[in-house]
N, C-alpha and C positions, 0 to 999 in steps of 0.2 A: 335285593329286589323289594320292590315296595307294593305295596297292592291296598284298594281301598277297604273300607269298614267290614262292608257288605258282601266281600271274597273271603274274610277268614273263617275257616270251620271252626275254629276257637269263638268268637264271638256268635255266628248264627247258633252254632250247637247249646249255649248259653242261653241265647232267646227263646229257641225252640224248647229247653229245657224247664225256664220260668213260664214260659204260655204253658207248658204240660202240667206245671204244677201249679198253676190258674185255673185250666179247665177240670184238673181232679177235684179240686179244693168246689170250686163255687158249680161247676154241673154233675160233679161224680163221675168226669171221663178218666177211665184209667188207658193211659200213654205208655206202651213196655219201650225200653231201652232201645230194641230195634225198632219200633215206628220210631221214635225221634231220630234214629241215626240216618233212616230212610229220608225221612221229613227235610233231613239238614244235608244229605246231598240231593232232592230233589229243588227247594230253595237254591244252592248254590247255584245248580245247571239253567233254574230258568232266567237267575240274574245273568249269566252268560251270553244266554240267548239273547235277551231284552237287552246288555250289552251290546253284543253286534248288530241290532238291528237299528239302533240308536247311531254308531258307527254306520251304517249304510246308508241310513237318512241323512246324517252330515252331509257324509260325501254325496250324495244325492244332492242334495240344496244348496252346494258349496258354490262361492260366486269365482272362486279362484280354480282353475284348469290343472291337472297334472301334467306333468310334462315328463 
Protein backbone atom coordinates (compact mmCIF):
# COMPACT_ATOMS: atom_id res chain seq x y z
CA UNK A 1 0.00 0.00 0.00
CA UNK A 2 1.32 3.23 -0.73
CA UNK A 3 0.00 6.50 0.69
CA UNK A 4 1.20 10.18 0.33
CA UNK A 5 3.68 12.27 2.76
CA UNK A 6 0.95 13.94 4.39
CA UNK A 7 -1.20 10.49 5.48
CA UNK A 8 1.79 9.09 7.61
CA UNK A 9 1.36 9.56 11.42
CA UNK A 10 5.21 8.88 11.39
CA UNK A 11 5.93 12.08 9.56
CA UNK A 12 3.08 14.51 10.69
CA UNK A 13 3.75 13.35 14.44
CA UNK A 14 7.37 14.41 13.64
CA UNK A 15 6.31 17.97 12.50
CA UNK A 16 3.81 18.37 14.98
CA UNK A 17 6.65 17.46 17.36
CA UNK A 18 9.38 20.03 16.10
CA UNK A 19 6.58 22.94 15.92
CA UNK A 20 5.97 21.90 19.73
CA UNK A 21 9.52 22.18 20.38
CA UNK A 22 9.54 25.67 18.40
CA UNK A 23 6.61 27.14 20.23
CA UNK A 24 8.31 25.96 23.81
CA UNK A 25 11.66 27.23 22.86
CA UNK A 26 10.77 30.76 21.22
CA UNK A 27 7.05 31.69 23.03
CA UNK A 28 7.35 29.37 26.31
CA UNK A 29 4.16 27.09 25.07
CA UNK A 30 4.48 23.90 26.77
CA UNK A 31 2.94 21.14 24.33
CA UNK A 32 2.21 17.60 26.64
CA UNK A 33 2.57 14.47 24.83
CA UNK A 34 -1.22 13.98 24.48
CA UNK A 35 -1.93 17.44 22.88
CA UNK A 36 0.56 16.60 20.10
CA UNK A 37 -0.97 13.10 19.75
CA UNK A 38 -4.32 14.83 19.52
CA UNK A 39 -2.96 17.51 17.20
CA UNK A 40 -1.47 14.62 14.77
CA UNK A 41 -4.77 12.78 14.47
CA UNK A 42 -6.72 15.82 14.20
CA UNK A 43 -4.25 17.00 11.18
CA UNK A 44 -4.58 13.66 9.61
CA UNK A 45 -8.62 13.73 9.69
CA UNK A 46 -8.83 17.10 8.22
CA UNK A 47 -6.31 16.25 5.37
CA UNK A 48 -8.98 13.49 4.68
CA UNK A 49 -11.62 15.52 4.45
CA UNK A 50 -9.95 18.34 2.23
CA UNK A 51 -9.06 14.93 0.38
CA UNK A 52 -12.38 14.05 -0.45
CA UNK A 53 -13.69 17.22 -1.20
CA UNK A 54 -10.92 17.85 -3.76
CA UNK A 55 -12.06 14.21 -5.14
CA UNK A 56 -15.68 15.53 -5.43
CA UNK A 57 -14.65 18.78 -7.11
CA UNK A 58 -12.77 16.60 -9.73
CA UNK A 59 -15.57 14.58 -10.42
CA UNK A 60 -17.70 17.52 -10.27
CA UNK A 61 -15.69 19.56 -13.13
CA UNK A 62 -14.70 16.45 -14.84
CA UNK A 63 -15.29 16.85 -18.72
CA UNK A 64 -15.38 13.00 -19.21
CA UNK A 65 -18.95 11.07 -18.14
CA UNK A 66 -19.08 7.81 -16.07
CA UNK A 67 -20.52 5.21 -17.53
Amino acid sequence: MNKYWYESKGVMGGLVSAVAVVASVVFGVDVSDTEQSNLVEIILQVTAVFAALVAAYGRIVAEDHII
